[in-house]
C-alpha positions in Angstrom: -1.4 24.8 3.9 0.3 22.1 1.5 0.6 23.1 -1.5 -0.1 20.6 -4.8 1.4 18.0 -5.9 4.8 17.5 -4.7 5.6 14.7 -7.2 6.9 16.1 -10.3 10.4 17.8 -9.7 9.5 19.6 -12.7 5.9 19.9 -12.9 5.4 23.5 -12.2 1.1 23.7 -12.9 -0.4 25.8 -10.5 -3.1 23.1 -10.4 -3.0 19.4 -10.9 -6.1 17.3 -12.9 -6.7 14.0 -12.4 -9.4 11.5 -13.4 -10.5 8.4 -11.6 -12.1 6.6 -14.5 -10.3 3.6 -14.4 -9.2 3.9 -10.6 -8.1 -0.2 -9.3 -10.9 -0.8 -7.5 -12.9 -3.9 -6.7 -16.4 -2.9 -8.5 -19.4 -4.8 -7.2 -20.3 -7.4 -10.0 -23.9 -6.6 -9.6 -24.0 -3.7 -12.1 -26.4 -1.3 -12.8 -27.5 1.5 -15.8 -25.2 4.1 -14.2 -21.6 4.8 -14.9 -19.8 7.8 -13.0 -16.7 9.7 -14.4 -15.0 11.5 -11.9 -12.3 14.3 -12.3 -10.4 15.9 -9.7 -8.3 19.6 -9.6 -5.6 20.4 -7.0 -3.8 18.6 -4.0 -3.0 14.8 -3.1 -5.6 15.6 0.0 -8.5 16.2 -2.9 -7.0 13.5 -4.8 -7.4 10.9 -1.7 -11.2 12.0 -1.2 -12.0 11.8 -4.5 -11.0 7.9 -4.1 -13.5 7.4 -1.5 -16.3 9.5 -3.5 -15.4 6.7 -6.1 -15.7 3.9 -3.6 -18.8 5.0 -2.6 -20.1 4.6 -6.1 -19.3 1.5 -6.1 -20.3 0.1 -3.0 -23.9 1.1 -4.6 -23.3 -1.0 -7.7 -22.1 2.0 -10.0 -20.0 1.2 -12.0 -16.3 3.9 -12.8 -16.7 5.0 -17.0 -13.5 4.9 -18.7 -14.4 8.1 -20.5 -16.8 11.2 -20.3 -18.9 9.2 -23.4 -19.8 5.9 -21.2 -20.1 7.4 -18.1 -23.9 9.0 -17.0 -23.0 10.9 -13.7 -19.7 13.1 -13.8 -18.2 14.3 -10.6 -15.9 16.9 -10.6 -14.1 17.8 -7.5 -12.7 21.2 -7.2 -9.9 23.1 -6.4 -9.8 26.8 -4.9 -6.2 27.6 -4.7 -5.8 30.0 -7.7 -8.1 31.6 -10.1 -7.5 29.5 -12.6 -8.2 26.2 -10.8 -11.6 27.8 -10.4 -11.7 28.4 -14.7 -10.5 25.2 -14.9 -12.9 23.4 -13.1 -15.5 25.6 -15.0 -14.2 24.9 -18.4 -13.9 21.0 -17.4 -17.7 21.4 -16.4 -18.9 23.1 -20.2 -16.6 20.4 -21.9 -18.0 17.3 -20.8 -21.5 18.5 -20.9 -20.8 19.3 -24.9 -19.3 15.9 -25.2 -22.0 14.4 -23.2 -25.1 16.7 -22.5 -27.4 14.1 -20.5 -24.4 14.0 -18.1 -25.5 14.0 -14.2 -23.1 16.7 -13.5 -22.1 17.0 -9.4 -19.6 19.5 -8.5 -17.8 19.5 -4.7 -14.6 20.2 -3.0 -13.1 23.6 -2.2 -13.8 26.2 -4.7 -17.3 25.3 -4.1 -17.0 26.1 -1.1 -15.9 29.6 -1.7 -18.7 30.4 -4.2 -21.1 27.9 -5.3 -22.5 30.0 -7.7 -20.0 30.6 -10.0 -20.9 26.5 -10.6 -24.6 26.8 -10.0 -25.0 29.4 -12.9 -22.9 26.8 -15.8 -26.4 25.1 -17.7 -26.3 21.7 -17.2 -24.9 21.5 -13.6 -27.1 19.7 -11.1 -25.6 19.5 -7.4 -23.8 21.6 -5.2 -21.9 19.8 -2.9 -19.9 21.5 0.3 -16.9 19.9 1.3 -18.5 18.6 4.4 -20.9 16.9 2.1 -18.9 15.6 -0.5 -19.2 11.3 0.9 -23.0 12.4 1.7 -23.2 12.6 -2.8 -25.5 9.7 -3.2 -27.7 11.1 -0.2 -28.7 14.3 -2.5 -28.8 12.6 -6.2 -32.1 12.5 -6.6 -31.9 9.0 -8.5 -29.6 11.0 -10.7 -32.3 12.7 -12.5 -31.2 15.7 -14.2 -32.8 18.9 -12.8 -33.8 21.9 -14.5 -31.5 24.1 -12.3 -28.8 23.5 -10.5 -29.4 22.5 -6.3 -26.9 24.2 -3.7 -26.9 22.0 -0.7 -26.0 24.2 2.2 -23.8 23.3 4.7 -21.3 24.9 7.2 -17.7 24.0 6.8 -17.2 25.0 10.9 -19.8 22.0 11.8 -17.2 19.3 9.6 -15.5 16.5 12.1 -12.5 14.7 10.4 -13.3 12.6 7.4 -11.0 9.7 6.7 -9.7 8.9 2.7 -6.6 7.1 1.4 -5.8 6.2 -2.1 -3.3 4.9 -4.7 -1.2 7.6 -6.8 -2.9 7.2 -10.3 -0.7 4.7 -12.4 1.4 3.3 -9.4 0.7 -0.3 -7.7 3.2 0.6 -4.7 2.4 4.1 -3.5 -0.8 5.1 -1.5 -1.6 8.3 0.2 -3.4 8.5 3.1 -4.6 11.6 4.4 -4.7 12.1 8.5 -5.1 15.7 8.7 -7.6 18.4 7.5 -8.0 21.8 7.3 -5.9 25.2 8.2 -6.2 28.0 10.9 -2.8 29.9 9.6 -5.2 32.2 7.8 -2.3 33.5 5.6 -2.9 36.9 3.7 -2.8 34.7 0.3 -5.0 32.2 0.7 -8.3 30.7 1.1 -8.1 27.6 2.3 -9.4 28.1 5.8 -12.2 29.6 4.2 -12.5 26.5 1.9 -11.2 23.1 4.8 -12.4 24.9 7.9 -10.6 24.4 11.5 -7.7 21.6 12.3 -9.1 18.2 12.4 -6.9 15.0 12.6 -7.5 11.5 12.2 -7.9 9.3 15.6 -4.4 8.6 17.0 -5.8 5.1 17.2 -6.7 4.5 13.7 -3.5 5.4 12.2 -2.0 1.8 12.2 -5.4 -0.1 11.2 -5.3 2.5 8.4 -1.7 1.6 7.2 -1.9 -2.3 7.9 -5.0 -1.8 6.0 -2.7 0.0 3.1 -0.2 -2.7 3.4 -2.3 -5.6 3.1 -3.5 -3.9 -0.6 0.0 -4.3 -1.6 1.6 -1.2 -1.3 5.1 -0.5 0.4 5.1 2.9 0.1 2.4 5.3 2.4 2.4 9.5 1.7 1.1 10.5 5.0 -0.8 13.7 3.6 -3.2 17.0 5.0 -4.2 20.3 4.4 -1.6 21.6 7.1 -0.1 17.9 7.7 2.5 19.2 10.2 -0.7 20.3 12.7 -2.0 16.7 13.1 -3.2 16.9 16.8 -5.5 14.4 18.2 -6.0 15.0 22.3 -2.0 15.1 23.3 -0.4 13.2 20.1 1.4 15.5 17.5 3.0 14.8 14.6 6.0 13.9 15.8 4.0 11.4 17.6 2.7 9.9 14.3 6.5 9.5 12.7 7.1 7.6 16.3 4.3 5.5 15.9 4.8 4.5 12.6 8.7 4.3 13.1 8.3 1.5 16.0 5.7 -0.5 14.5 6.4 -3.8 12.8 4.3 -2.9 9.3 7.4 -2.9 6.7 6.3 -0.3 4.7 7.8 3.0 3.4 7.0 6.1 5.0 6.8 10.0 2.8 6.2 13.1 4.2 4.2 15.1 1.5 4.7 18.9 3.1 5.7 20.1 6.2 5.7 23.9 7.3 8.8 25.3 8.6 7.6 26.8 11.6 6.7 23.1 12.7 10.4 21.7 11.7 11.9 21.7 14.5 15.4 20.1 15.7 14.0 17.3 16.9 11.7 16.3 14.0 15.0 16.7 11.6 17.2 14.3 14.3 14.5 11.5 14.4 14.0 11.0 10.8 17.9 11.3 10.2 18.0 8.0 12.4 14.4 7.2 11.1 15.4 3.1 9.0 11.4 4.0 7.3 11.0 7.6 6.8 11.8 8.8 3.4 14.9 11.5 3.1 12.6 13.6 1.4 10.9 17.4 2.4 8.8 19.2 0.8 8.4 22.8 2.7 7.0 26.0 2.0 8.5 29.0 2.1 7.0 31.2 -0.2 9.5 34.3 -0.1 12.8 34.9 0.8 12.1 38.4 1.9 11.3 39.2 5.5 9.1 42.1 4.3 7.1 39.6 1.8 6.9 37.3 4.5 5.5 40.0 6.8 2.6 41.1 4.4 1.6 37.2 3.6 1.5 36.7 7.4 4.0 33.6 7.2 5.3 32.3 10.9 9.2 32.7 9.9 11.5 34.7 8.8 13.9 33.8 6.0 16.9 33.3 8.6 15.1 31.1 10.2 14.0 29.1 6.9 17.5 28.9 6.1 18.6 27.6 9.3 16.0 24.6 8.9 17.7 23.7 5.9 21.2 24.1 6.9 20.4 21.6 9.7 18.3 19.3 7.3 21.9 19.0 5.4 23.8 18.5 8.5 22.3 15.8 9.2 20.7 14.6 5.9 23.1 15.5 3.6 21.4 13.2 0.5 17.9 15.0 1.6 16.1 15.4 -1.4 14.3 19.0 -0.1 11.7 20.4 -2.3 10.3 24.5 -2.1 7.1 26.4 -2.8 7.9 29.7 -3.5 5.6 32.5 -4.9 6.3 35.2 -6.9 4.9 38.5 -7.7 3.0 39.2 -4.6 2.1 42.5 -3.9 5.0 45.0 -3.0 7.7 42.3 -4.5 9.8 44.5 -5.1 12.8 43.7 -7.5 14.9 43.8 -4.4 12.8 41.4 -2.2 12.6 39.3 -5.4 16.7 39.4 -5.0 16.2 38.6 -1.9 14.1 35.8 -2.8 16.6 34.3 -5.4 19.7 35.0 -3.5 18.5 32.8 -0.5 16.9 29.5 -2.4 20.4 30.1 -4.9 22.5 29.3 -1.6 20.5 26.5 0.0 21.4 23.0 -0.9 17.5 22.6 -2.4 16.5 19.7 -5.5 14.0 21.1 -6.8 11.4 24.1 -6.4 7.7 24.8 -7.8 7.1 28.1 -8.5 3.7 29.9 -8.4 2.9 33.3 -9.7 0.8 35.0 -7.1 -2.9 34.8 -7.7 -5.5 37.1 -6.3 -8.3 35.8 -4.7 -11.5 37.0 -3.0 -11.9 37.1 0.7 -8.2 37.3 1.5 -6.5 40.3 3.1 -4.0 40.5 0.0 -6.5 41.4 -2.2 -6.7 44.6 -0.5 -3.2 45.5 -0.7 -1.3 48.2 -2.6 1.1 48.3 -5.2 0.2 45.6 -7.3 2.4 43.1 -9.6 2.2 43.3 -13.0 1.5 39.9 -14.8 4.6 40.2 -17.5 6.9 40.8 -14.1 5.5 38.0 -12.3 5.8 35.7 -15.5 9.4 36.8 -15.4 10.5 35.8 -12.0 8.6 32.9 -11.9 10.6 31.9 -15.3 13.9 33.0 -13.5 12.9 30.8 -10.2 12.2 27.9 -12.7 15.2 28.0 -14.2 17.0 27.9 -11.0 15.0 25.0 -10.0 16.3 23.0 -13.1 19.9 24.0 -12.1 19.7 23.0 -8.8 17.8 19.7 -9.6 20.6 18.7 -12.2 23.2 19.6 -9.5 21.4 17.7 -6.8 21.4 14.6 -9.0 24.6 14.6 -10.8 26.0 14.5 -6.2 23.9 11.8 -5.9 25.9 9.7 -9.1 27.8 6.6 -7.3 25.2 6.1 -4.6 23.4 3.7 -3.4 19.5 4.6 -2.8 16.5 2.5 -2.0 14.4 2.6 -4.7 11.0 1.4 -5.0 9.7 0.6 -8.9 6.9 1.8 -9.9 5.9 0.9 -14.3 7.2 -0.5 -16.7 8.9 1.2 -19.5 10.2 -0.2 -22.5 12.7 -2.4 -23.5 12.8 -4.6 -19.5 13.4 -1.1 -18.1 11.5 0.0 -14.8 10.8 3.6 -13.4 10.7 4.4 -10.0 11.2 6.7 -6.8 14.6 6.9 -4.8 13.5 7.9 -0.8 15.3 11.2 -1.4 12.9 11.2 -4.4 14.9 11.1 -7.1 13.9 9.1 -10.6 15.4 6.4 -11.5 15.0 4.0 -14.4 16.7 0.4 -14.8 16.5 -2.6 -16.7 15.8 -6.0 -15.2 14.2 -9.6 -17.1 12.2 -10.0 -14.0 9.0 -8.1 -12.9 10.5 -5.6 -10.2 7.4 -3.4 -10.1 6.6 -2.8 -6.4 9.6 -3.9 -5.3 12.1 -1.9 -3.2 15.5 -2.3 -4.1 19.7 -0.8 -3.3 20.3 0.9 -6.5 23.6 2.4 -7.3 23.4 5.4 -9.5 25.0 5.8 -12.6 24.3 8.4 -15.0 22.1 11.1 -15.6 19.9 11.2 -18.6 17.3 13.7 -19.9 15.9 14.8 -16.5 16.3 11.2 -14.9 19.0 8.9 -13.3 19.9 5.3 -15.1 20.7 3.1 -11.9 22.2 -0.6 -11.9 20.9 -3.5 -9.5 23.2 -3.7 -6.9 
C-alpha cells in the first residue's frame, strides 16, 4: 500500500488531518440552510475522495462551513492505518460535537470499514458510511435529521468497482492529485488495508487523459498520479508503465509526480523511461519498511533488502539528482537490535533525501498481531528517533549536493517580503523572491543556499 503523505520531507505523523472547509470550489449560488464541514485523516487517496464527497455537497446547493461553528453537517472521513488514526478520528468526532452538538455527524472511509462500531457507539454520531458508499452520502441523510442512534449502512467492500476523485493539495493553486488506482491484494502481515480498499481496481485506460486535460484546463501544471497500491494500476492489458507512456507522449504540458511506488514493481525499465521521461518528476517515494531479510520475511514484503538496494543504486545511476523518499517501520515484532542494525546500516548507505519513519502499530485482523516476542514502546520510540535523525542528516546532505543546480521549480504561495515557496521535481523546497506574481509558474532555478530546512534559489 502507499503510505501517507509523502509531502513533508520532515513530517514524520503517522497520520495526516486535513479539512476541506474552505476547499476552491465553484459553490452553486442557490444556497440553502445547510453548511457541511468536512475533515479528513490519512493518505492523498482519502484526501482526493474527500474532494468529491465535498463536490457532491455542492452540486446539491450545500454550502462548505469555514469552521465546525457555521457548518450543520460534519463529515469525517477516516483513516485505518494505525491505532491512533482510529483515536483520532474518534477524538475529532467528541470535539466537534462539544463545539457544536446539533452537528449532523457522518463518518466513512477505511477505519469504518474495519469496525463501524467503535463510531456507531460515540453519542451524537448519525451515519455509517462504508467505503463503497462514501459518494452514495446524500442517498442515506435522511434530510440530515439527527437520529437518536447512530445508522450502519452495510455494504460489502468485495462488490466496490473503481470510483474516480481528483483534487487540489490544500493551499496550492498548481498541484492536483488525481487518484487512478484503488485498493491492495499484498495482504501484508502489518496491515489492513485490504481489509479496509478491497481488491485492485484501476481507473479506465481511456479516461486517464480526459481526466488530466480536465486537471489542466483548472489551472494546474502539476498532477500526483495517486492509489492505494498505485504501482498495480491494471486496466484489461495496460500497466503502469503504460500510464507514464501515455501521459509522457501526450501534448497536455503538465507536470507529472509519482506519489509511491513499491519496489517489487520498479523494475529496470520503469527507472530508464522516466530518466529520459522531459515530464515525469525525479522524485520516488518507495516503501521498504525494513532493512532486515528476517523482518521482511515475517511482514510478508515481496523483496529482500539486496534487492531494495539494487533498485536504488540503479535509481542513482541513472538519476543521480533523484530526490528518493523511504517508509520504514520500526519495532515490529522480533526487531531485534541486530535486524534494527540491519535496518540502519542499509538506508545509512543508500543515497536517500529523506525518510518517514513509523513505529509499528498493532492492529486487529492482521497476522502480526499474533506473533511473538513483542516490541516494547520505549524501544520502538528509540529507533524510530534514531531513523529520524538519520533522515534529517541525509536530507541536509541531499540538499547541500543539490547547491549550484539548476531545477525546475514550480511556485506554489506566497511568503513574505516578494518571496515565493515552491517544489523542485526532485522535490526539494525552495523559496525566492520575485516583484512579479510567479505562483503557478514553473521556472529554472539555480540553487543557492541552504537555510533552516529549505533552499533560497535565484531566477535564472
Amino acid at each position: 500500500m502507499d503510505n501517507n503523505d509523502i509531502y513533508n520531507n520532515n513530517d514524520n505523523n503517522d497520520n495526516n488531518v486535513s479539512n476541506f472547509g474552505s476547499l476552491n470550489l465553484n459553490v452553486s449560488a442557490n444556497t440553502t440552510q445547510y453548511k457541511v464541514y468536512l475533515v479528513t485523516f490519512g493518505c492523498k487517496v482519502n484526501y482526493a475522495e474527500t474532494q468529491r464527497i465535498a463536490e457532491e455537497f455542492v452540486e446539491q446547493g450545500i454550502l462548505l462551513a469555514d469552521n465546525i461553528n457555521d457548518a450543520d453537517i460534519l463529515v469525517i472521513n477516516t483513516c485505518s492505518v494505525t491505532k491512533k488514526a482510529d483515536a483520532d478520528a474518534r477524538k475529532a468526532i467528541r470535539h466537534s460535537l462539544k463545539i457544536n452538538p446539533n452537528l449532523y455527524v457522518i463518518i466513512t472511509g477505511c477505519a469504518v470499514e474495519i469496525n463501524p462500531f467503535q463510531f456507531s457507539s460515540i453519542e451524537g454520531a448519525d451515519l455509517i458510511i462504508p467505503n463503497n458508499e462514501k459518494f452514495n452520502i446524500l442517498k442515506y441523510s435522511n434530510d440530515f435529521k439527527k437520529l437518536n442512534e447512530s445508522k450502519i449502512i452495510d455494504s460489502k467492500i468485495e462488490n466496490v468497482q473503481f470510483q474516480f476523485a481528483y483534487s487540489n493539495e490544500e493551499d496550492s493553486r498548481s498541484r492536483a492529485v488525481l487518484k487512478i488506482q484503488d485498493g491492495c491484494e499484498y495482504n501484508c502481515s502489518y496491515c489492513t488495508i485490504p481489509l479496509a480498499r478491497g481488491h485492485f481496481r484501476s481507473m479506465p485506460f481511456d479516461e486517464i487523459i480526459p481526466a488530466v486535460e480536465k486537471i489542466k484546463s483548472n489551472g494546474f501544471n502539476e498532477i500526483v498520479l495517486v492509489g492505494i497500491n498505485l504501482s498495480e494500476y491494471q486496466f484489461q492489458h495496460k500497466r503502469f508503465l503504460d500510464v507514464l507512456k501515455l501521459l509522457e507522449e501526450s501534448d497536455i504540458d503538465i507536470r507529472i509526480r509519482i506519489s509511491s511506488i513499491e519496489p517489487n514493481i520498479l523494475n529496470d525499465e520503469i527507472i530508464k523511461f522516466i530518466a529520459k521521461s522531459q515530464k515525469i518528476c525525479h522524485h520516488f517515494h518507495i516503501p521498504l519498511q525494513s532493512g532486515s531479510n528476517n523482518i521482511l520475511k515475517l511482514m510478508r514484503r515481496r523483496y529482500t533488502a539486496e534487492q531494495f538496494k539494487a533498485k536504488i543504486d540503479l535509481i542513482s545511476q541513472y538519476i543521480p539528482d533523484a530526490g528518493i523518499g523511504i517508509d520504514v517501520i520500526t519495532g515490529f515484532p522480533d526487531e531485534t537490535e541486530e535486524c534494527f542494525q540491519e535496518t540502519y546500516n542499509l538506508l545509512d548507505n543508500l543515497a536517500i533525501s529523506y525518510l518517514h519513519v513509523f513505529s509499528y502499530s498493532e492492529r486487529d485482523n492482521t497476522l502480526a498481531i499474533t506473533m511473538q516476542n513483542k516490541i516494547p514502546e520505549k524501544i520502538k520510540k528509540e529507533r524510530t528517533n534514531i531513523l529520524r535523525e538519520l533522515s534529517k542528516r541525509k536530507t541536509e546532505i541531499f540538499y547541500k549536493n543539490q547547491l549550484g543546480k539548476i531545477r525546475e521549480v514550480i511556485f506554489e504561495k506566497k511568503l513574505e517580503d516578494d518571496s515565493y515557496f515552491g517544489h523542485s521535481d526532485n522535490y526539494i523546497p525552495v523559496i525566492t523572491k520575485s516583484k512579479n506574481d510567479i505562483i503557478n509558474t514553473r521556472m529554472n532555478i539555480k540553487l543557492i543556499s541552504l537555510i533552516m530546512g529549505k533552499i533560497k534559489g535565484e531566477i535564472v
